[in-house]
C-alpha positions in Angstrom: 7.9 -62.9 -29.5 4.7 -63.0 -27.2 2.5 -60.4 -27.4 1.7 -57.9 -24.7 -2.1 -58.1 -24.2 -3.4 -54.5 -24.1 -3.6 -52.3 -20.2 -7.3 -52.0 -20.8 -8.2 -56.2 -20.8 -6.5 -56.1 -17.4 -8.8 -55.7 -14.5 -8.3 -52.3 -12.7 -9.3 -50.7 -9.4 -12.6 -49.1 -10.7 -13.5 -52.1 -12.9 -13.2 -54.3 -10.0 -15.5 -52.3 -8.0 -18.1 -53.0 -10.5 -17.4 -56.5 -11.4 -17.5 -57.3 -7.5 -20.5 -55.4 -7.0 -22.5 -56.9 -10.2 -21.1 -60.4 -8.6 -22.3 -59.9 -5.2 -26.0 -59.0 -6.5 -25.9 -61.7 -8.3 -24.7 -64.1 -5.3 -27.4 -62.6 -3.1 -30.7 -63.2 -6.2 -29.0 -66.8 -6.5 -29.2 -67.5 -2.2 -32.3 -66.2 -2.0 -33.7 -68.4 -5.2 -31.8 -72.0 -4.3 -33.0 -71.5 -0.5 -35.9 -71.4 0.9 -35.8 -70.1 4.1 -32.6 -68.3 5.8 -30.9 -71.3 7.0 -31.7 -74.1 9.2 -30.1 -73.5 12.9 -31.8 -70.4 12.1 -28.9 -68.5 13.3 -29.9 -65.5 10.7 -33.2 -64.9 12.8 -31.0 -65.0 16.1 -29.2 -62.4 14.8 -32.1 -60.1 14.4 -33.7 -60.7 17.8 -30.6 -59.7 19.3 -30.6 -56.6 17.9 -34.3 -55.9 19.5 -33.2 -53.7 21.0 -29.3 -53.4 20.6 -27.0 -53.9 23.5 -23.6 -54.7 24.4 -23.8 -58.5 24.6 -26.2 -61.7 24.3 -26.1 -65.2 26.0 -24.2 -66.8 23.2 -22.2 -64.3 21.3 -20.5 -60.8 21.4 -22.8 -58.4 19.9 -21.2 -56.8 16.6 -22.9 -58.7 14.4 -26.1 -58.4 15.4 -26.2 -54.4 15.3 -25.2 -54.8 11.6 -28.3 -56.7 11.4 -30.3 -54.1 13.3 -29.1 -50.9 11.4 -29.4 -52.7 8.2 -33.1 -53.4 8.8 -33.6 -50.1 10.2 -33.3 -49.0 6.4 -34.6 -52.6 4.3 -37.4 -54.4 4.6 -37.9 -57.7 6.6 -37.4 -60.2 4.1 -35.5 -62.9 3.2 -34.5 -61.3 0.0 -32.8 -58.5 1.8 -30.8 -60.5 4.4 -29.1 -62.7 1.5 -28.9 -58.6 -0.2 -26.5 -57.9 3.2 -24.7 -61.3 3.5 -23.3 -60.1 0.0 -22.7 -56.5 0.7 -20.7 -57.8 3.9 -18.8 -59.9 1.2 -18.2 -56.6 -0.8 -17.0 -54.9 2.2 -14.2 -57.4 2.7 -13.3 -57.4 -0.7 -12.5 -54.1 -1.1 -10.9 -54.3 1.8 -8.3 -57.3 0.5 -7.8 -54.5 -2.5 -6.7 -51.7 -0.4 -4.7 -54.5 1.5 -2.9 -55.5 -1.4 -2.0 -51.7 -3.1 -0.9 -51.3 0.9 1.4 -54.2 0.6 2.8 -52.4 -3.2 0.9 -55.2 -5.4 -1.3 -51.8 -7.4 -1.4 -53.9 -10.4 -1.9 -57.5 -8.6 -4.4 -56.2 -6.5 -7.8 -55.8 -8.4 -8.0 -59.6 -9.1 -6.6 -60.7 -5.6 -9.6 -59.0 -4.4 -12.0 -60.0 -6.9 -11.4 -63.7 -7.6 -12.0 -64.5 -3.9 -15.9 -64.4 -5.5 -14.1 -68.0 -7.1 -13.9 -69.6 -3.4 -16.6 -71.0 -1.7 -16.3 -69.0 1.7 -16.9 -65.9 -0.3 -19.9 -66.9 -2.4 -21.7 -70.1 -1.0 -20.9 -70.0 2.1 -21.6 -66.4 2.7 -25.1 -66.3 2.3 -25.4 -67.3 6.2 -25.1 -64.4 7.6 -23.5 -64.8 11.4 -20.7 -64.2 13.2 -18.1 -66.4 11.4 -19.4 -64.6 8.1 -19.4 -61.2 9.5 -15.5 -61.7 9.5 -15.3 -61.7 6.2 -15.6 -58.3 6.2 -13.9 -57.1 9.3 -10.3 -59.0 9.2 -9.1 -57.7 5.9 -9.7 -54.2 6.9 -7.8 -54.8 9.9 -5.0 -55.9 8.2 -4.9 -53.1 5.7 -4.9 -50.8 8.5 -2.4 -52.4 10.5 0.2 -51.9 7.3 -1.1 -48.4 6.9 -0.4 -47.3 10.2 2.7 -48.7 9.8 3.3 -46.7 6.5 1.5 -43.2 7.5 2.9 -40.8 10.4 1.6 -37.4 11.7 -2.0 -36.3 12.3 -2.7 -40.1 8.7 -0.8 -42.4 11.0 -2.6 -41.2 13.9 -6.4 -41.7 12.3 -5.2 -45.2 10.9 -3.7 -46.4 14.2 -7.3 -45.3 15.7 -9.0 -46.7 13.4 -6.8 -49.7 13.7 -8.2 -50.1 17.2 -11.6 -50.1 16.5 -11.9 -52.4 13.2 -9.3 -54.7 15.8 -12.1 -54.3 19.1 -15.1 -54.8 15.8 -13.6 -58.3 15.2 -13.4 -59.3 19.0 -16.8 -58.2 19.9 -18.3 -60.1 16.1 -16.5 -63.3 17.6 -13.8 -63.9 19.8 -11.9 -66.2 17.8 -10.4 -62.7 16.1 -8.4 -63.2 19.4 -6.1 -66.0 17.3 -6.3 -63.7 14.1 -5.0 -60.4 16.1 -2.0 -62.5 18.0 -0.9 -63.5 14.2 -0.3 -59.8 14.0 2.5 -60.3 16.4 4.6 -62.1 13.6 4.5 -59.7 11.4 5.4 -56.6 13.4 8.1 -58.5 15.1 9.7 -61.0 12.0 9.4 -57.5 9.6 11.3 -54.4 10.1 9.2 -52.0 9.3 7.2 -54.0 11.8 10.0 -53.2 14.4 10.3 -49.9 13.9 6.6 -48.9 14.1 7.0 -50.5 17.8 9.3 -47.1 18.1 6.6 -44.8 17.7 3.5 -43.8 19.3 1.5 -45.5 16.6 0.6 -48.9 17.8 0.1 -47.7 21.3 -3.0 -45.3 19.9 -4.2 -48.6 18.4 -4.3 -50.3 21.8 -6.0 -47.8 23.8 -8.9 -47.5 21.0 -9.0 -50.8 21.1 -9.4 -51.5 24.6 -11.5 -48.2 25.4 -14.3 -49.7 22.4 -14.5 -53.4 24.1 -14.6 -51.5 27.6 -18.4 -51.6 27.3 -18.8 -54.9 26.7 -16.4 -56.3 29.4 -18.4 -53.8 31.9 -21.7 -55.5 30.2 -20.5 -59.5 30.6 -19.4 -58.5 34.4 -22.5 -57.8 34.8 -24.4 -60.7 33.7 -21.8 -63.4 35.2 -19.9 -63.6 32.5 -22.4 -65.4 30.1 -20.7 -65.0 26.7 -17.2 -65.5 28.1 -18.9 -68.8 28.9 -20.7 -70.0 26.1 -16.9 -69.5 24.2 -15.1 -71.4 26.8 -17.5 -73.9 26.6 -17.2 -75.1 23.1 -13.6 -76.6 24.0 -13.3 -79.0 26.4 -9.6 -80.0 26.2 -11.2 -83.3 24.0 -9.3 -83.4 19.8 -11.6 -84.5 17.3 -8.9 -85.5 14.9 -11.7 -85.8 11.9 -12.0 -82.2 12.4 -8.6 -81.5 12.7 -8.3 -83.6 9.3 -10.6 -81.2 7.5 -9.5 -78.0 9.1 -6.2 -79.0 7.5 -7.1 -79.1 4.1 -9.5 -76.3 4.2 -7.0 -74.0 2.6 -7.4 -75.9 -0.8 -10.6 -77.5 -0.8 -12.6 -74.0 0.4 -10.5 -72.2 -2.2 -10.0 -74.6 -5.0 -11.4 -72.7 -7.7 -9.5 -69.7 -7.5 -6.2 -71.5 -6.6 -6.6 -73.8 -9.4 -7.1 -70.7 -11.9 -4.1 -69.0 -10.5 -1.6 -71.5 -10.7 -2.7 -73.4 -13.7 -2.7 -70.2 -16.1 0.4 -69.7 -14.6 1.5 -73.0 -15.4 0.1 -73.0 -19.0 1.4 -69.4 -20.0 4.8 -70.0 -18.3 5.3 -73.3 -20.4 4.6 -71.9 -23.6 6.6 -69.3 -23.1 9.2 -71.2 -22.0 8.9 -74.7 -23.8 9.4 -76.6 -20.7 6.6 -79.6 -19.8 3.5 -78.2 -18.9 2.8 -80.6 -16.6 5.9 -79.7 -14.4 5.4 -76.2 -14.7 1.7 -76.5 -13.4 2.3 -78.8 -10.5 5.6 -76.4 -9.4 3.4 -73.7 -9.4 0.6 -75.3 -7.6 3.4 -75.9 -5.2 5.2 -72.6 -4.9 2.3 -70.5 -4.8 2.0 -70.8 -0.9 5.7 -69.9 -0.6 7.4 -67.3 1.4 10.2 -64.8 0.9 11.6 -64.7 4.2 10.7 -63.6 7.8 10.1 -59.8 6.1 7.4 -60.8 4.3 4.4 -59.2 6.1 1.7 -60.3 3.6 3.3 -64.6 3.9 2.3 -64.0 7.8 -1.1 -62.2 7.5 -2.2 -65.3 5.0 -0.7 -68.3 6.9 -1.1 -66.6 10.4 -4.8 -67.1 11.1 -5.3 -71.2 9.2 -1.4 -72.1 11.8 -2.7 -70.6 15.0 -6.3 -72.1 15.0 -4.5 -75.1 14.1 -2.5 -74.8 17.2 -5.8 -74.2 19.0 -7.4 -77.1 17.8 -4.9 -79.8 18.1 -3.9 -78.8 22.1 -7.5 -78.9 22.6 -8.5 -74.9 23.0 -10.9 -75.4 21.0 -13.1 -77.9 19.2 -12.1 -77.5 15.6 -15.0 -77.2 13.1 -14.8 -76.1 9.1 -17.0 -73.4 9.5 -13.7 -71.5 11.4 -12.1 -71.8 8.3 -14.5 -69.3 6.7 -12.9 -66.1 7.3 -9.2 -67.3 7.2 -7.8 -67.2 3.7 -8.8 -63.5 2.9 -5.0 -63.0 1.6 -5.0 -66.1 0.2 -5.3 -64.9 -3.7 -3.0 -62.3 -3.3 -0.1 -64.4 -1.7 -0.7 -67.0 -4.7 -0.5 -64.2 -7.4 2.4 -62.2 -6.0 4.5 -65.3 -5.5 3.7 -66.3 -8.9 4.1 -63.6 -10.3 7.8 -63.1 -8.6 8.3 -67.1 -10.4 7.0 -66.0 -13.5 6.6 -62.0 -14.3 7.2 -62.3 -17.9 3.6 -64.4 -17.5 1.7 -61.9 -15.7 0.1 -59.8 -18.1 -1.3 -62.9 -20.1 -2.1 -64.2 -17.0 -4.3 -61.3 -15.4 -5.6 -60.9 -18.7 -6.8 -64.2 -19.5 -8.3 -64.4 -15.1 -10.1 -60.7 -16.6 -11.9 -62.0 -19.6 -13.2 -65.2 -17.8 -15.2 -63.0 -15.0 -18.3 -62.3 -16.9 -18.3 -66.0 -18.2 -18.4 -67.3 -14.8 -20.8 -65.0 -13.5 -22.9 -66.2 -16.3 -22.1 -69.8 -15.4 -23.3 -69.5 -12.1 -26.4 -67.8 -13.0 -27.0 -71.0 -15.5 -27.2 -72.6 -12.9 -29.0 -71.5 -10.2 -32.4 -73.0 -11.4 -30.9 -76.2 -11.3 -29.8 -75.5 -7.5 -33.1 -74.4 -6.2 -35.1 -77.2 -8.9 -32.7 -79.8 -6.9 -33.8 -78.5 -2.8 -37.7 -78.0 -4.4 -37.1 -81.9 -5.6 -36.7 -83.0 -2.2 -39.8 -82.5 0.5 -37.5 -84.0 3.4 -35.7 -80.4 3.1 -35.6 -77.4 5.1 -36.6 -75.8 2.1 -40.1 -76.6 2.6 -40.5 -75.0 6.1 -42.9 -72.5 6.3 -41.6 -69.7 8.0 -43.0 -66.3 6.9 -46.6 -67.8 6.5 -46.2 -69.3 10.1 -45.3 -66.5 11.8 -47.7 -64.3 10.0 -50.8 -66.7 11.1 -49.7 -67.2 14.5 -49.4 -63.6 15.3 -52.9 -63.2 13.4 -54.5 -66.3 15.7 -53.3 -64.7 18.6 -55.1 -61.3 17.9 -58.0 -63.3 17.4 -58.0 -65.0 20.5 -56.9 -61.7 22.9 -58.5 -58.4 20.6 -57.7 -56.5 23.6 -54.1 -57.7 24.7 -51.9 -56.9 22.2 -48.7 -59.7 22.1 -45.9 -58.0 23.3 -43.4 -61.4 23.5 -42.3 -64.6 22.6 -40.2 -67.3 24.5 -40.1 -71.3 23.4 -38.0 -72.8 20.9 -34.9 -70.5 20.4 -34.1 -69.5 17.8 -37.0 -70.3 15.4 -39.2 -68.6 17.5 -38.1 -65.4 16.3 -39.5 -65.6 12.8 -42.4 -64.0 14.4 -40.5 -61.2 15.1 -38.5 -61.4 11.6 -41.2 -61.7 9.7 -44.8 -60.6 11.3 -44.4 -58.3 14.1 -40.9 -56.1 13.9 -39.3 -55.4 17.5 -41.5 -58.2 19.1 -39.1 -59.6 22.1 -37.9 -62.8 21.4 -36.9 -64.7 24.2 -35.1 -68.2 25.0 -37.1 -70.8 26.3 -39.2 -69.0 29.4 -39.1 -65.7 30.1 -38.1 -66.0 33.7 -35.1 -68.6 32.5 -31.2 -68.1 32.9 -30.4 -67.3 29.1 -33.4 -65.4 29.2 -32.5 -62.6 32.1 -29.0 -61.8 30.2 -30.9 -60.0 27.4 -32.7 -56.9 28.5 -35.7 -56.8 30.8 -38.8 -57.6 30.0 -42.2 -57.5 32.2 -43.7 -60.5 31.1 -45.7 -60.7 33.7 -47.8 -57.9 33.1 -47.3 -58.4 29.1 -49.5 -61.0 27.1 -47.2 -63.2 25.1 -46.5 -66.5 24.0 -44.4 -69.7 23.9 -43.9 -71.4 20.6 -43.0 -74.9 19.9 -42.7 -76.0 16.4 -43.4 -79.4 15.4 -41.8 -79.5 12.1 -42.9 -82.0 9.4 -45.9 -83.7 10.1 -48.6 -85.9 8.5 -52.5 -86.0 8.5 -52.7 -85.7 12.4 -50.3 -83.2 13.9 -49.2 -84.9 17.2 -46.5 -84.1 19.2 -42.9 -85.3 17.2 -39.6 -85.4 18.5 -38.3 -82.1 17.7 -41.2 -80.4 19.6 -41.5 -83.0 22.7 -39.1 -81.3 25.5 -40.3 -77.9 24.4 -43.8 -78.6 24.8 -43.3 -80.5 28.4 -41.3 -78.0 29.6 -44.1 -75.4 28.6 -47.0 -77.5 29.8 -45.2 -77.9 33.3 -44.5 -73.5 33.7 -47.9 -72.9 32.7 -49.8 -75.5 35.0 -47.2 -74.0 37.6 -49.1 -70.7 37.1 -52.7 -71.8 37.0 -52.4 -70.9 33.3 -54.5 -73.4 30.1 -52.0 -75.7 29.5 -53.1 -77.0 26.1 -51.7 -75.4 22.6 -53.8 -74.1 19.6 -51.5 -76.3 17.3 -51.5 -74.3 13.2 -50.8 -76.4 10.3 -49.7 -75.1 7.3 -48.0 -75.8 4.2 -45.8 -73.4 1.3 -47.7 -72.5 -1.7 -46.4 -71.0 -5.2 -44.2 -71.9 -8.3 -41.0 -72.3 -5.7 -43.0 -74.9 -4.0 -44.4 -77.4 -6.1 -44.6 -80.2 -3.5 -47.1 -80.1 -0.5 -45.5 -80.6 2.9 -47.4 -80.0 6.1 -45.6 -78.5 9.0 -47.1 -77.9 12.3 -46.9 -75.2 15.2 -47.9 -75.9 18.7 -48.3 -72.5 20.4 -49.0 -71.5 24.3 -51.1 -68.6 25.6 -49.6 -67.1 28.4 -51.7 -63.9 29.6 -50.2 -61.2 32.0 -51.0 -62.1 36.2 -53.9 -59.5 36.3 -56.1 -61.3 33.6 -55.9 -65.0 35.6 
């Protein structure tokens, strides 16, 4: 007879709270220690110069994200240490989130480690430490899907409050990035393929969920009409009606290579218990499980749809041309990923299940250990390499470029920042909070959709960073068009033309190799000083 393994050496609700939040602390100290800078399309400094000062849209992207960003440092400090400390928390957000989703969906004793072994896949732990709009997602869609099923399980004054809230986590994703469109239409195939699904169309339920939904983006649309539509645009734009097949290729298999480690665990232990239980090949039971965990139970099987829903529609997307397929949209999309593998295996298998969830339990400190082990050897291997954007010095950039300014203008305080987008906000990031950070030149197109700013009668500056250089900073490549096109607007205005050009280099024990990066910087005083 197999043995029962005890209730307690199962991971619970409360447990998992804990184990998640010890493992996202520990994600975020082993980002910030393997990476020297925030990333390297510097989309995590974008963020926070969107959010000076929040509004209801930006030239690129809908605006959700970015007021996470701007609450969060209203409370933190500006440092790279802290953004890596939200990317996580955004990642425990979600996670508890897939919990609730999964004791919504009847799966009390399933759910815990549905949740928590999403910290085994890469778009959860890895990944996540770029905090942007695909990333803020994490977050957002789970909760929207464990409302939808609790409006669909609550009436009176509780189905009301869920079906509002419904809206607004629903009009959150839209306005973080509107790819949520595709997840929200896979919403459609549960409601109408389930009958529970059905009958909540009866009621007044989803129809609250609509009007908070469209009364919260309300703002926004008013906002894009009145900047010609700019981020409508920017999203149309990246689809061109061209398929990249490569891309299609890799979007494809992103359900198994993004979530390998988890998957494998599932259906392996599954596969070893089962067999030893049963006596059949091992081999045969693994590979059938492997197989069968992505199965369905019919069109009344809400939780099949919310997990293949959002990875078939993009698909769709991609391969008619929509949209220009890229791995990074498979970031958010497997959020019920773990729990479809374990309830399906567990339906194969349930005289497995206890071993099972045991044996996943007591290998969660081990691999939290594992990873720690190995951090140093993640940030020894990006310190080993000066070609890297490890080396950029960011913080010490900005820092002396604000302070050299100041120097040069004691009595005009700097009061913006235009150039390079988006690197040119580490000033603000990191030197002087709430500087305005514009892109390119202040009087540009992308420039007049943020809000307005009288550069003219405001001291400021347009920065153009070199990157790596040698001995003699010259103009490179990556600085050339910035620097023309700043040369030519200032000459325009009877402004110096010529840069103060820094050099400087990162110092300490994460920095053991000397790499000189330079900064070519442009005055540009207000019209009354000329």
């Amino acid at each position: 007879m197999t043995s029962t393994p005890r209730a307690f050496s199962i991971m619970t609700g409360r447990r998992m709270l804990w184990a998640v939040s010890a493992a996202c602390l520990l994600w975020a100290l082993v980002s910030w220690l393997s990476n020297g800078n925030l990333d390297s399309y510097h989309d995590m400094l974008e963020n926070y110069v969107w959010a000076q000062p929040l509004q209801w849209g930006t030239h690129k992207h809908p605006p959700f994200f970015a007021w996470v960003v701007g609450l969060w440092f209203m409370v933190f400090p500006q440092t790279d240490g802290f953004y890596r400390l939200l990317s996580y928390a955004n990642v425990g957000v979600g996670i508890w989130g897939v919990y609730v989703l999964g004791r919504r969906l009847g799966m009390a004793r399933l759910a815990p480690l549905g949740a928590a072994l999403l910290l085994w896949t890469f778009p959860y732990t890895t990944l996540a430490g770029k905090f942007n709009a695909n990333s803020q997602l994490l977050s957002l869609w789970p909760w929207a899907a464990a409302l939808l099923i609790a409006s669909w399980q609550e009436k009176g004054v509780r189905g009301f409050f869920y079906s509002l809230g419904l809206g607004l986590v629903a009009a959150a994703c839209m306005l973080s990035k509107y790819y949520s469109g595709v997840f929200l239409a896979g919403f459609l195939l549960p409601i109408f393929l389930s009958s529970v699904g059905r009958r909540w169309l009866r009621t007044p339920r989803p129809y609250v969920a609509l009007i908070s939904f469209g009364l919260f983006l309300l703002p926004h649309l008013l906002w894009m009409a009145h900047h010609d539509w700019a981020t409508l645009g920017y999203a149309m734009e990246q689809g061109d009606g061209h398929v990249v097949w490569s891309y299609i290729g890799r979007f494809i298999l992103s359900p198994i290579f993004y979530w390998l480690p988890a998957w494998l665990a599932v259906c392996l232990l599954y596969g070893l218990v089962h067999a030893r239980q049963s006596g059949l090949s091992r081999l045969r039971c693994c590979m059938g499980f492997l197989r069968r965990s992505w199965g369905w139970q019919g069109p009344d099987d809400p939780l099949f749809w919310l997990a293949f829903a959002p990875w078939a529609l993009t698909l769709v997307f991609g391969i008619t041309g929509v949209v220009e397929l890229s791995t990074p949209w498979s970031i958010p999309i497997g959020y019920a990923f773990v729990l479809l593998w374990l309830r399906n295996l567990h339906l194969q298998a349930p005289e497995a299940t206890d071993a099972v969830l045991a044996a996943l339990t007591r290998a969660w400190w081990p691999s939290l250990v594992l990873v720690l082990a190995l951090s140093p050897v993640a940030a020894w291997i990006k310190a080993s390499d000066s070609r890297a954007d490890y080396y950029r010095p960011a913080s010490e950039a900005a820092h002396a470029i604000v302070q050299s300014f100041n120097q040069r203008h004691p009595e005009q305080p700097l009061q913006w920042v235009g150039g390079d987008w988006a690197e040119n906000a580490m000033l603000a990031f990191y030197a002087q909070p709430r500087l305005r950070t514009v892109p390119g030149l202040p009087d540009g197109g992308r420039a007049s959709v943020l809000a307005p700013l009288d550069w003219r009668h405001q001291a400021g500056l347009l920065l153009c960073p070199r990157g790596p250089v040698g001995e003699a900073p010259g103009v490179t490549p990556q600085s050339a068009e910035c620097e023309a096109q700043a040369r030519e607007w200032l000459a325009h205005r009877g402004q110096p033309p010529e840069p103060h050009v820094l050099t400087l280099k990162r110092q300490g024990w994460r920095f053991p190799l000397a790499r000189n990066y330079a900064y070519a910087v442009f005055d540009v005083m207000p019209d009354a000083n000329r």
